[in-house]
C-alpha positions in Angstrom: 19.4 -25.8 15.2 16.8 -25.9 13.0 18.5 -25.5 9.5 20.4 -28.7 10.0 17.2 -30.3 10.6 15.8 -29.4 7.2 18.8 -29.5 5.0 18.1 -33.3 4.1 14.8 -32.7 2.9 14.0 -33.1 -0.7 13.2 -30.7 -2.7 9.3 -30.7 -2.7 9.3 -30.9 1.1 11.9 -28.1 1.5 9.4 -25.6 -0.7 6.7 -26.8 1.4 8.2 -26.3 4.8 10.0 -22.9 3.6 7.4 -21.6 0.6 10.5 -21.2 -1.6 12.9 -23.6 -3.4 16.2 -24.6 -2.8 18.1 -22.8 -5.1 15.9 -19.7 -4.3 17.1 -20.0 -0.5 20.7 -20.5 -2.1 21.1 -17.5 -3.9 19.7 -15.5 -0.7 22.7 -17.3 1.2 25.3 -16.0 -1.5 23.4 -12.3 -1.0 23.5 -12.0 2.7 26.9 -13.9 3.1 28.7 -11.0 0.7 26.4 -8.4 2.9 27.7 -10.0 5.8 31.2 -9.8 4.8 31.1 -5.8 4.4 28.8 -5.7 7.9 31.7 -7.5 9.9 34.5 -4.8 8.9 32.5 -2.2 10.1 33.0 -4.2 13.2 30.4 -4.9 16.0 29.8 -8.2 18.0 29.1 -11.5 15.8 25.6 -12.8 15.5 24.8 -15.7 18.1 22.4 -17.1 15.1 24.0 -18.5 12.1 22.9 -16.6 8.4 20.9 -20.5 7.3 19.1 -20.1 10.4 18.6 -16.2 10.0 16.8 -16.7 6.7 14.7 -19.5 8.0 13.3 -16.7 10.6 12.5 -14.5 8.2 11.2 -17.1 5.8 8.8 -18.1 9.0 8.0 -14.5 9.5 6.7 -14.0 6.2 4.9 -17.4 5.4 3.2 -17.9 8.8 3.0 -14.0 10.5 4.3 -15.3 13.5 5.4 -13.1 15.9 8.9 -11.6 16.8 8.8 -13.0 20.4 7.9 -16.5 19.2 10.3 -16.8 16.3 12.9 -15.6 19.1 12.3 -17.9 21.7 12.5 -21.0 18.6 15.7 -19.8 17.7 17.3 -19.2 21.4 17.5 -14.9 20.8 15.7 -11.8 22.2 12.9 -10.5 20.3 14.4 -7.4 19.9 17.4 -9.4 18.2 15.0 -11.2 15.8 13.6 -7.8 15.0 16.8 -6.3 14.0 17.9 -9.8 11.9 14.5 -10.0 9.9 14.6 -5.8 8.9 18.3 -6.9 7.9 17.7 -9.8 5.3 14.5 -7.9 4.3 16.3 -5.0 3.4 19.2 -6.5 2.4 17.4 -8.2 -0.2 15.4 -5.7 -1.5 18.7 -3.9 -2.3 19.4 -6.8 -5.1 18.3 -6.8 -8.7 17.5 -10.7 -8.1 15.1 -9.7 -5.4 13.8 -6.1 -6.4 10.4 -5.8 -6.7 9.5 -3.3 -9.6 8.5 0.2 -9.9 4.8 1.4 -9.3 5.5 3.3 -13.0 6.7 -0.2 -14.2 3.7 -2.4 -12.8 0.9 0.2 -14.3 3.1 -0.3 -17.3 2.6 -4.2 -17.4 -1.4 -3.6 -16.3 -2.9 -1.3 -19.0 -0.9 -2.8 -21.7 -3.3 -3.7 -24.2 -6.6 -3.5 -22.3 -9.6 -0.7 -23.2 -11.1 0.6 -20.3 -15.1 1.1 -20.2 -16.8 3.6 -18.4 -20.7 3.6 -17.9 -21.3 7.2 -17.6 -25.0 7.0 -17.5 -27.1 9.8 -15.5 -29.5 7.9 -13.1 -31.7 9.3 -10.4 -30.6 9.1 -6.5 -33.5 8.4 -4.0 -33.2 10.9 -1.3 -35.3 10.8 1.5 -38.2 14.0 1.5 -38.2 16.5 3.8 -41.5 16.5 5.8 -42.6 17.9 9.0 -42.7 14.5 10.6 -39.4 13.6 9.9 -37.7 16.8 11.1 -37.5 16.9 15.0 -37.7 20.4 16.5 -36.6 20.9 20.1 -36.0 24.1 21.8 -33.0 25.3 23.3 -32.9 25.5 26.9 -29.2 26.4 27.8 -28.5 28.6 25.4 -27.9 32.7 27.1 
């Protein structure tokens, strides 16, 4: 599979094939292995993909936009499969603190902090075009009772 190809890498080829570093991929592992854990008693058929491999998907899907049917058929699964797998780990994620993007309240916060806003409020003429007989077109209406 293809995480056993890429396992040897160093580390700068590793962020450049994946767009994140090692320990970064890592720490998603730990994450999805715990949410895996609670997933399997709930019961259900086991995944044909292993969880490495799984995050490489998603890793694909976000750095390149490639398509669920051709990150499927690389991986040996239905795209319907890789669907459900990549909403998974993407929402899995999201759910961690390590991985939590921040509040919309939180990043206006960080953006106005310290900055003056200008406004130029100045009054200026708009050119509208002038009504003249020329430009008006008058046409009588034939189908009208």
């Amino acid at each position: 599979m293809k995480f056993e190809r890429i396992k040897d890498l160093n580390e700068n080829d590793f962020c450049r094939l994946t767009g994140i570093k090692r320990n970064v991929f890592k720490k998603m592992l730990e994450i999805l292995k715990i949410a895996e854990k609670k997933k399997r008693k709930q019961g259900g058929r086991p995944n044909k993909v292993s969880l490495e491999n799984r995050i490489l998907m998603n890793l694909e899907y976000w750095r390149e936009y490639r398509t669920y049917f051709h990150i499927g058929n690389d991986y040996g699964i239905n795209e319907s499969s890789c669907y459900r797998n990549i909403c998974w780990i993407e929402d899995t994620l999201s759910k961690d603190k390590n991985f939590q993007l921040p509040g919309e309240k939180e990043l206006l916060k960080e953006h106005f902090k310290d900055k003056s806003i200008i406004i130029d409020s100045t009054e200026s003429p708009i050119q509208r075009p002038k009504k003249t007989k020329k430009s008006i077109t008058l046409e009588k209406r034939k189908n009208t009772q």
